[in-house]
C-alpha positions as CSV (number, residue, x, y, z in Angstrom):
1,X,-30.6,-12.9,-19.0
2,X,-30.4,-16.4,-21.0
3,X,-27.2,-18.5,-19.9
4,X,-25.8,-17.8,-23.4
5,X,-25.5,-14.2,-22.1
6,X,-23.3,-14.9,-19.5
7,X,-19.8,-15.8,-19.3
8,X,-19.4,-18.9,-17.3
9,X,-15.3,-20.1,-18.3
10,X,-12.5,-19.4,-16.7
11,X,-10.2,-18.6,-20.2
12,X,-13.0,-16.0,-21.2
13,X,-13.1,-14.1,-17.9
14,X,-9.0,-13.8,-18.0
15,X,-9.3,-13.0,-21.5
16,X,-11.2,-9.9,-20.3
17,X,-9.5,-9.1,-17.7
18,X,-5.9,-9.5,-19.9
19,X,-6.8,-7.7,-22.8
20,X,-10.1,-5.3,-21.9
21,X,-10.4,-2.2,-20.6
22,X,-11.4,-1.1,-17.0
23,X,-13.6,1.4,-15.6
24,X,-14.3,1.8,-11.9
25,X,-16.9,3.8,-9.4
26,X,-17.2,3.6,-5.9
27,X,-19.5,0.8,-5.8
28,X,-19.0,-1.5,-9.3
29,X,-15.5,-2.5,-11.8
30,X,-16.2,-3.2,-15.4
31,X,-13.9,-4.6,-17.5
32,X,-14.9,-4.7,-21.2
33,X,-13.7,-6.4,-24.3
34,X,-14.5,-6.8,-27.6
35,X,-14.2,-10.2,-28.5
36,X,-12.3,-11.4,-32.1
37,X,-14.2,-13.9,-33.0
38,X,-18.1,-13.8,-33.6
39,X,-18.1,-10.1,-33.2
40,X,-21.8,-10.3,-34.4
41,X,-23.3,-12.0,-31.0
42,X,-24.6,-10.2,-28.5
43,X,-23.1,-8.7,-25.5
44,X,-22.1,-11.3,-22.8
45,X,-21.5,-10.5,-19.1
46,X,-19.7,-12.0,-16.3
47,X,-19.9,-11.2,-12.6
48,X,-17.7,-11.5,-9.8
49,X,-18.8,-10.9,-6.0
50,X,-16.6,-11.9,-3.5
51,X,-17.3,-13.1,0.2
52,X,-16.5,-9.9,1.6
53,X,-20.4,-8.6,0.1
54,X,-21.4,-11.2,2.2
55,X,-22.8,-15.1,2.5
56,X,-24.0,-17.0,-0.1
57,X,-27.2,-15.7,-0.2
58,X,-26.5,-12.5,-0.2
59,X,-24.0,-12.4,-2.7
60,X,-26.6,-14.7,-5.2
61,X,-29.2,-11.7,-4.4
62,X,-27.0,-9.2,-5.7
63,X,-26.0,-11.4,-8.4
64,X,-29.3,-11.9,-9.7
65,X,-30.2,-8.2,-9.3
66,X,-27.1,-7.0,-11.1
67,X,-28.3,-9.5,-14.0
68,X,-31.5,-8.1,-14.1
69,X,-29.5,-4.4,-14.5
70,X,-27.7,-5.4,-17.1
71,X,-30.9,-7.2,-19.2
72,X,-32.0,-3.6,-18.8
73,X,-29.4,-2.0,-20.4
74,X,-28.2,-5.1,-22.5
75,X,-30.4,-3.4,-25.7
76,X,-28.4,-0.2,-26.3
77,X,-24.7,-2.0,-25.6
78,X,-22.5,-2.9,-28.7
79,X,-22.9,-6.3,-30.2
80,X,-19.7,-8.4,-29.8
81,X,-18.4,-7.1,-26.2
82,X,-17.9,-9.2,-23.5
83,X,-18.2,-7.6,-20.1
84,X,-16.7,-8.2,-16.6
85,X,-18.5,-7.0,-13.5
86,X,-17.1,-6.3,-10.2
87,X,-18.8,-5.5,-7.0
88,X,-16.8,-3.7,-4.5
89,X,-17.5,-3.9,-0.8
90,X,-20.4,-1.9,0.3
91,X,-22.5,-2.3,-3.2
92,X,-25.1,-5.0,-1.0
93,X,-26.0,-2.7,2.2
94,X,-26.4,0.6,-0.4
95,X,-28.9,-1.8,-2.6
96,X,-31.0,-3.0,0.2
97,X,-31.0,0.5,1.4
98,X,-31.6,2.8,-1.7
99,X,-33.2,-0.5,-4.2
100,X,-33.4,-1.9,-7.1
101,X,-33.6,1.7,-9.4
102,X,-30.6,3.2,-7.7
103,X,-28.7,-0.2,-8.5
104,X,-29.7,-0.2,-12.1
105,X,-28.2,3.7,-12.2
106,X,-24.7,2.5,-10.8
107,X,-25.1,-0.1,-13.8
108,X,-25.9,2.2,-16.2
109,X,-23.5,4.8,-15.2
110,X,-20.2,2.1,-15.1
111,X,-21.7,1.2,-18.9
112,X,-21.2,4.9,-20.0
113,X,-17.8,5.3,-18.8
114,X,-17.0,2.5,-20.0
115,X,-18.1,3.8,-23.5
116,X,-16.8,6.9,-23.4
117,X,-13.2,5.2,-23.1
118,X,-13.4,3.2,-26.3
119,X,-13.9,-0.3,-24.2
């Protein structure tokens, strides 16, 4: 994912998290919104993993693996949305334990219901 991909400010992560909708499973939150102003650009995600997944290492692991989840689903996503990303505690022990594929599924599944609600 190119850095122009991500959300990286502080305003546009409480903007989602304000005015977007949430979906939630046992391991992953995603807040969606779509954004007013160049609804034409492509999808934009944010993450958030907090200490309790783990030290710094860890947490940059999952980080880059949700990334790579998300480039992989990135295609088929509505233009124009920006996305928030939540992992809950327990997300890093079931990844190194079931891998990458099963981590890419929990993406993919958080996408649909987040679709399925109109976010």
């Amino acid at each position: 994912m190119s850095r122009r991909h991500r959300l990286s400010r502080s305003r546009d992560f409480d903007t989602v998290y304000r005015k977007g909708r949430s979906v939630s499973t046992r391991f992953l939150v995603l807040y969606a919104f779509p954004r007013e102003e160049g609804p034409e650009g492509e999808a934009r995600l944010g993450l958030a993993v907090s200490r309790q997944l783990g030290a710094a290492v860890e947490r940059n692991r999952l980080k880059r693996r949700l990334r790579a989840a998300f480039d992989e689903l990135c295609e088929g996503l509505p233009a124009g949305h920006d996305y928030v990303l939540i992992a809950r505690p327990g997300l890093a022990d079931a990844v190194e334990s079931r891998g990458f594929p099963w981590l890419t599924e929990r993406v993919a599944e958080v996408f649909s219901l987040a679709e399925g609600t109109g976010a």
